[in-house]
N, C-alpha and C positions, 0 to 999 in steps of 0.2 A: 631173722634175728629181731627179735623186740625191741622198738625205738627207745633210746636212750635221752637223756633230760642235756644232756652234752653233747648230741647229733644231732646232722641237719634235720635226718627223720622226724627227732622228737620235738623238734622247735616248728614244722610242717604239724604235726599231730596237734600241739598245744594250739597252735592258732586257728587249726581246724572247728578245734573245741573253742576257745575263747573269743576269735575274733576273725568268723569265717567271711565275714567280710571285705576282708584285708586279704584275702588268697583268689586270685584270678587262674582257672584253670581253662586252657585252649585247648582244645581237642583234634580241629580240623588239624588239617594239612600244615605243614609250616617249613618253609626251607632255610637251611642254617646259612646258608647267603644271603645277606640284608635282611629279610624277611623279620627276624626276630628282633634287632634292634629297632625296625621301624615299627615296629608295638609299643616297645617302651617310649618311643618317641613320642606317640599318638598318646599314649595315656598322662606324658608331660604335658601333652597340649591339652589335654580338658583336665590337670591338674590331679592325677590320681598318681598313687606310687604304691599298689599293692604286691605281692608277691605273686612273681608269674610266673607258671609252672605248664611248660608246652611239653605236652601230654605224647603228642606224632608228630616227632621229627622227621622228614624225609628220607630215605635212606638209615633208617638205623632205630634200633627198639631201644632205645636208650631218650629218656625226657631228659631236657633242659629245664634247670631253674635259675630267676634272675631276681634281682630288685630284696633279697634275702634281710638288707638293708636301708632299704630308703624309705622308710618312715621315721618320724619318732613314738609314734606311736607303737608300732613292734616292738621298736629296740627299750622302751621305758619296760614294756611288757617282757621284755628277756631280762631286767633286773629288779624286777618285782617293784617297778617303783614309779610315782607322778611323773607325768612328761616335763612338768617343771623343774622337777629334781633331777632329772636324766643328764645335767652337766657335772652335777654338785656327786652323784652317788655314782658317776664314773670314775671320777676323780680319787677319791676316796678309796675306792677299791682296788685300783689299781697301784697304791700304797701298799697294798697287803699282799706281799708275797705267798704263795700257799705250796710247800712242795706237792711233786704230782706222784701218781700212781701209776704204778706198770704192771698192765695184765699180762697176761701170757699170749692173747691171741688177739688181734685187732676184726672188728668185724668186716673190713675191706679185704681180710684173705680167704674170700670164698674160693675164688677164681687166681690163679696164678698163670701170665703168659711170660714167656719169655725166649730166651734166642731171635731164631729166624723169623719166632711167631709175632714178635710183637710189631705191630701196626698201627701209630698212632691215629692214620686218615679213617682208621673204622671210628674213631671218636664223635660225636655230632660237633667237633670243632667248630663255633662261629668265625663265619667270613663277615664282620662285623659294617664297614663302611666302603665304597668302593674304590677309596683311593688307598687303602691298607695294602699293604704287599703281601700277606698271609692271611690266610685264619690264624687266630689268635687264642691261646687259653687266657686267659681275664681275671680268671677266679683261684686260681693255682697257690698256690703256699708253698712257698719255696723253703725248704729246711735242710739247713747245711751246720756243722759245726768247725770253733774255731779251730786251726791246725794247730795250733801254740796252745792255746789254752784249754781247749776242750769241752769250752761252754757254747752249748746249739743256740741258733736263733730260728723264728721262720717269719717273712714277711710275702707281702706280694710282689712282684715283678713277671712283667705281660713276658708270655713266649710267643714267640712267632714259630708256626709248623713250617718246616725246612725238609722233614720226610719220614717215614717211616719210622725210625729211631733216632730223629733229629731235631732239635728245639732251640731257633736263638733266644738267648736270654738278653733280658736289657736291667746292666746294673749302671745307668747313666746317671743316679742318685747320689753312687758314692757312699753307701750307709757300711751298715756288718756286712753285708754280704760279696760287697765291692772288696774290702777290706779280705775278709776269709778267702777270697778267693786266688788275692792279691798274693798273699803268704805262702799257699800252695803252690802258686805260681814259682813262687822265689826259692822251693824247694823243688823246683821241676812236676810237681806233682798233680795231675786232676783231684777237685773238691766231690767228692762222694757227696751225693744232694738226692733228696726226696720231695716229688712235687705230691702236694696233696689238694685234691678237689671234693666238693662238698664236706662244708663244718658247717658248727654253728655260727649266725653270728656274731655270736659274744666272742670265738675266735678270728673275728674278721676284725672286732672292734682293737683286742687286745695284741694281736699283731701288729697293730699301725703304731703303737705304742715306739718309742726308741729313747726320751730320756729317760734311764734310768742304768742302774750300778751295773759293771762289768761284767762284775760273778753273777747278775741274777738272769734266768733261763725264763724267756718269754712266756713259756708255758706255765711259767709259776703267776704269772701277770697273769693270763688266760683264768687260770685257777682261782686267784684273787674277784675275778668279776664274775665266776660262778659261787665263790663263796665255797668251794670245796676243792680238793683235790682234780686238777685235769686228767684224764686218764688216757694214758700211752700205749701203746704197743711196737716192742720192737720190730724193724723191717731188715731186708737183708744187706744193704749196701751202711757200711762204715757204721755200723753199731746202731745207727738213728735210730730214735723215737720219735715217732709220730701219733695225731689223734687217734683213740682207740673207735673213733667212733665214724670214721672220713668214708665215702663213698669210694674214693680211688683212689690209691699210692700207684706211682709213677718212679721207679728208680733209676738212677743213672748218677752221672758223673759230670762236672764241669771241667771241659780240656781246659790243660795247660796250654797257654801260647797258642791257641787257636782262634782267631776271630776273622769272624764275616759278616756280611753287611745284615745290617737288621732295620725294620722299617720302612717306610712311614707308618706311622699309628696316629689314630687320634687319640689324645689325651686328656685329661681333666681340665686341662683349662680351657677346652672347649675347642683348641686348634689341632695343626700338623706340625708345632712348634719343632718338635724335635727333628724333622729330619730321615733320613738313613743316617747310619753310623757303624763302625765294625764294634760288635761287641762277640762278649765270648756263646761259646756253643753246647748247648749240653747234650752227650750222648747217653739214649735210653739203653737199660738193658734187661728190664722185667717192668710189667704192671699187674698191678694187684687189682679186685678188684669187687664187689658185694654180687650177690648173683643177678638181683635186678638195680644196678648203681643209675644215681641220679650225677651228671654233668652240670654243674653251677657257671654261672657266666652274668659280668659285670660289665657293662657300659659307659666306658669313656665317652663323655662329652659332654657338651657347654652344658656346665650345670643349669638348676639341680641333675643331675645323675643317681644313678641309683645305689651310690656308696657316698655319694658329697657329704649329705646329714652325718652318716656315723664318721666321719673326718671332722667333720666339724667339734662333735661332744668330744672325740678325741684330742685333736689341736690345744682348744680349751683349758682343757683340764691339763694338760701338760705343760701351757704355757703360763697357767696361775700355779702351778708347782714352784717352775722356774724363776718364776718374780720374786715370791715368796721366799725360797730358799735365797735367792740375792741381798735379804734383808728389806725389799717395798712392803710397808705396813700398809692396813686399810685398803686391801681388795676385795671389793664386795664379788664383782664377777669377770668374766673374760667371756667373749664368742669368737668366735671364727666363720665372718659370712660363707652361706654357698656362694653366692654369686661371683666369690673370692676364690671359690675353689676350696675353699677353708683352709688358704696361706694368705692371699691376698686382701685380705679385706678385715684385720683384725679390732676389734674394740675392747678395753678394759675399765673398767666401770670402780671409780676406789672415792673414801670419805675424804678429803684431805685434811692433813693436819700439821701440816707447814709450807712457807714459801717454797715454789721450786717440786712439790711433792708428784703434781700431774706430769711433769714433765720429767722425773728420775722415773715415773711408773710406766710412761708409752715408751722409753726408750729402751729400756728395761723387755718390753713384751717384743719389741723391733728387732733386738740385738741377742735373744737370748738364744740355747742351741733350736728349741720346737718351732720357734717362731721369726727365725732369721733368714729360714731358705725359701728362695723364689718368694717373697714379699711384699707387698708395695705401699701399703696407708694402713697405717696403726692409728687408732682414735682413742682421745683420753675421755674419759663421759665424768661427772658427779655420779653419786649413787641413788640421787633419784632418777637415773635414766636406765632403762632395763639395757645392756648390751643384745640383747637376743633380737629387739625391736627395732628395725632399720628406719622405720618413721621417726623414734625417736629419737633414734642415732642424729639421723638428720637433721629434728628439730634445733638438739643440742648445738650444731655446727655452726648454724644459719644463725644464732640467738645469743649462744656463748664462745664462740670464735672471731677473733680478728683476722683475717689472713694474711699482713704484715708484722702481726704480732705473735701469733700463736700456731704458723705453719715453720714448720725446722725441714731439711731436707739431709740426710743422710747419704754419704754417697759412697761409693764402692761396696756394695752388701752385697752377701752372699747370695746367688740367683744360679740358673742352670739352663741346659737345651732344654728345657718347656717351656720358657717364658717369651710367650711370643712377641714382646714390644722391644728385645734385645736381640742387637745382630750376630748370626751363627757364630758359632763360635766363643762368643763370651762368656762369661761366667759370671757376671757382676752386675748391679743395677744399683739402681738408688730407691730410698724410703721415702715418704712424707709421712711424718710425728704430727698430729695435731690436738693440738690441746683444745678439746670444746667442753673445756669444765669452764666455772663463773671464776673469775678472775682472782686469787687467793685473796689479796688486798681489799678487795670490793664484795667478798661474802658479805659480813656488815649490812649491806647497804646494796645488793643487788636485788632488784625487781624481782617482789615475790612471785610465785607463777599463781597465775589465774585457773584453777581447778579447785575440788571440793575434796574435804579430808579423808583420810581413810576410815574415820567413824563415822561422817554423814551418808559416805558411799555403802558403808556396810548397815546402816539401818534404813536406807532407802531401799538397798535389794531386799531385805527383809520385808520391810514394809507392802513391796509390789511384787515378790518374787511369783505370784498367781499368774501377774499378769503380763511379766515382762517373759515367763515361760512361754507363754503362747506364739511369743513372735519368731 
């Protein structure tokens, strides 16, 4: 089937063509136990994050691809747009709901298994780290809809291989899918759910999404950041619609009132925070699947990671919605460090234009629904500090902070089992707000900064741009 501009295929083809640079193909040997995460590890360490595509996987004709997302540069390149703008035209987009399109056939029904036949272990499942209890799928897109109301969601949640036609699922987040499942529960009933593996990542991006209106169907957000219509194809379990364009549909069903142990995994914030825990169980009962399907897999661990970055443009942009809509005027920008995980470590960047303004605006980004969970240091900046720039950030603290005066601490906020500096079991933490704008009172009168204007710096690059190219 001919790659499509809304498949992983065709987002592999484009970059092929535009930016072959940024695609790493391995050919030798490579085994799906440790083996693969410790490449992406090795390329964290001499600072590369290209897309990696192991070509021979041991045991199985099926390639792995990873890192689909861990650039900015790819992901500015999936929405036609400056890597500086890649916060600001997320944002935006993800505004614009698009309804989607439903074909008749999805290109993952080449191949249909099911009954006796199906076998998840024939999968190249990564065995990712070695204190993990399973292989784990990473890259999954879990799509279930609500039993009340009717409207699908799909996001990520790690599964753990359990057997054959067996998969724990971990909803330890508590989002839709905790909830959808919750309801069926309450009707005695399993959640009819489609796992889908390889999209694009404009649907990795628009997935991670979650504030927004009830009625509206993720896919339309999906939609919105291709700027056209997403396109669907129905599958056979409980009516769902899924990408018409995925590598592998995976059908099955989440028990009622079944749970058994799941974990340890490592996670995003770089630990084993969570634990074991009994969560519920999903049983398989067909896989779809293209004739030569590509297996995607994503790497938890101490960022950066190879999904951190698109958490981040996503966080962002959801949490200057959220401000915004709460009535804070005068926000120039919002980031969400990796080193944060892109929860921990947020900065919001605004003009001010009253007493009190820095501090209704960090509290505001701390407490809101994007930016309230597993949390910990929200920073208030002027708008001449770029949030994106940790130096800056820094400079700001050290220069326009008191910390008897301008550090607040927050306590009981919403946090979860990933957060490794809270003991099992709890659910809460605390924030520090800190204001490192110049003091509203003391604008007037605070110490200009010692740097050169934005017109002397733009006719100097002109003036030397010969010469400052060579270096």
């Amino acid at each position: 089937m001919t790659p499509d501009d809304q498949s992983l295929r065709g987002f592999l083809a484009t970059m092929e063509k535009t930016q072959p640079d940024q695609i790493l193909r391995i050919r030798e040997s490579v085994s799906r136990k440790l083996e693969m995460t410790s490449v992406v590890f090795e390329l964290d360490r001499i600072g590369k994050s290209p897309v990696v595509v192991f070509e021979n996987v041991a045991g199985s004709e099926m390639p792995v691809v990873t890192n689909i997302a861990g650039s900015r540069k790819l992901l500015a390149g999936c929405l036609g747009v400056d890597v500086r703008d890649l916060p600001t035209a997320f944002r935006e987009r993800c505004q614009t709901y698009i309804p989607c399109e439903v074909v008749d056939k999805g290109a993952w029904d080449d191949i249909v298994i099911e009954g006796d036949d199906v076998d998840l272990t024939k999968l190249p499942i990564p065995f990712q780290f070695s204190v993990d209890a399973a292989p784990y799928i990473t890259a999954g897109q879990i799509c279930a809809r609500d039993p009340e109301t009717g409207v699908d969601t799909t996001g990520f949640h790690r599964l753990m291989l359990r057997g054959k036609n067996r998969l724990g699922i971990s909803l330890h987040s508590r989002r839709r899918m905790y909830e959808f499942h919750r309801r069926a529960e309450v009707r005695g009933e399993a959640l009819p759910a489609a796992i889908v593996i390889g999209t694009h990542p404009l649907h990795y991006m628009g997935s991670m999404v979650y504030a927004y209106p009830p009625h509206v169907r993720k896919y339309e957000i999906i939609g919105g950041l291709f700027g056209k219509p997403y396109r669907l194809a129905r599958c056979g379990v409980g009516g769902l619609e899924v990408p018409a364009g995925a590598e592998i549909v995976i059908e099955g069903e989440i028990l009622a009132n079944v749970h058994e142990p799941e974990g340890p995994f490592g996670e995003f914030t770089g630990y084993y925070a969570g634990g074991q825990s009994e969560q519920p169980v999903i049983r398989v009962q067909r896989i779809y699947h293209r004739n030569d399907p590509i297996l995607t897999m994503a790497t938890p661990m101490r960022p950066p990671s190879d999904f951190s970055y698109s958490k981040c443009v996503m966080k962002a942009g959801m949490i200057w919605d959220e401000v915004e809509r709460a009535g804070v005027s005068g926000v120039k920008g919002v980031w969400c460090h990796e080193a944060g995980g892109a929860r921990m470590f947020n900065v919001i960047a605004i003009k001010q234009a009253y007493a009190g303004h820095a501090k209704q605006a960090a509290t505001a980004a701390a407490s809101c629904q994007s930016g309230s969970y597993l949390g910990r240091f929200v920073v208030v900046v002027d708008e001449d500090i770029d949030p994106t720039n940790l130096f800056e950030v820094l400079w700001a603290m050290c220069t326009r902070c008191d910390p008897a005066e301008d550090i607040d601490i927050l306590r009981k906020m919403w946090s979860g089992p990933l957060d490794p500096r809270i003991p099992r079991g709890s659910t809460w933490n605390s924030r520090a707000v800190i204001d490192a704008c110049r003091p509203y009172e003391m604008l007037a009168d605070f110490p200009p900064v010692a740097r050169a204007t934005p017109e002397l710096r733009a006719k100097v690059e002109a003036k030397f741009r010969d010469v400052l190219s060579k270096l």
